[in-house]
N, C-alpha and C positions, 0 to 999 in steps of 0.2 A: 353265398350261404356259408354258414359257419360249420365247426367242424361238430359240434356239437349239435347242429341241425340235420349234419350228414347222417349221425350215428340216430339219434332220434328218429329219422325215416325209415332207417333200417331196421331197428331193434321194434317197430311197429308193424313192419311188415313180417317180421318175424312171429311178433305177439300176435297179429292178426291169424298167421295160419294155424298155429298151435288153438287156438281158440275153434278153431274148425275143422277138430279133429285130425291135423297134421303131424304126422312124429320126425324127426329127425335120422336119416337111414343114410345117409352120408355125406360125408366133407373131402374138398379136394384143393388143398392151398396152392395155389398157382402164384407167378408176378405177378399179377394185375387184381387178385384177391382171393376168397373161398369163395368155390361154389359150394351152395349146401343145398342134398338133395333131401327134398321133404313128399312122404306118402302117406297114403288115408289106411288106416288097418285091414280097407276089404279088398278083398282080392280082384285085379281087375280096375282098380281106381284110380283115377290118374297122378300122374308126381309130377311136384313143382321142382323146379328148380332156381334156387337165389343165388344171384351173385354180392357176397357184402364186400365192400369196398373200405369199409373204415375194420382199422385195427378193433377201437373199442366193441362194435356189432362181433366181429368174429371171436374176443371171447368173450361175450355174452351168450355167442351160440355154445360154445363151449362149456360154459360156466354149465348152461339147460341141461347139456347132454348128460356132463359129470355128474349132477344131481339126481338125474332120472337111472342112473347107473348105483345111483347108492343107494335109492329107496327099493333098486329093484333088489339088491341084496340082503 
């Protein structure tokens, strides 16, 4: 798989959970990647947790977060 196939997997799995009402509540860079943790707004809901492995996914997560940080200002 190409590396460009990598990051497409991810950056889908990403788009997929924000489309289901997911928000992004934390990141944890490690060796081996980010874990990014994602939760539903109601209380009680379960959190996902992603590991993205390609550089370009983690700041695509990044990129989401920054933006949701400036409209919220």
């Amino acid at each position: 798989m190409s590396a460009y196939d990598d990051f497409a997997k991810e950056k889908q799995e990403i788009d997929d959970l924000l489309l289901q009402g997911y928000a992004v509540t934390g990141m944890l860079e490690t060796l081996d990647g980010a874990k990014v943790k994602f939760d539903q707004g109601e209380p009680g809901s379960e959190s996902v947790e992603l590991l993205l492995l390609t550089a370009d996914a983690r700041k695509y997560v990044t990129t989401l977060v920054f933006a949701g940080l400036q409209k919220a200002q």
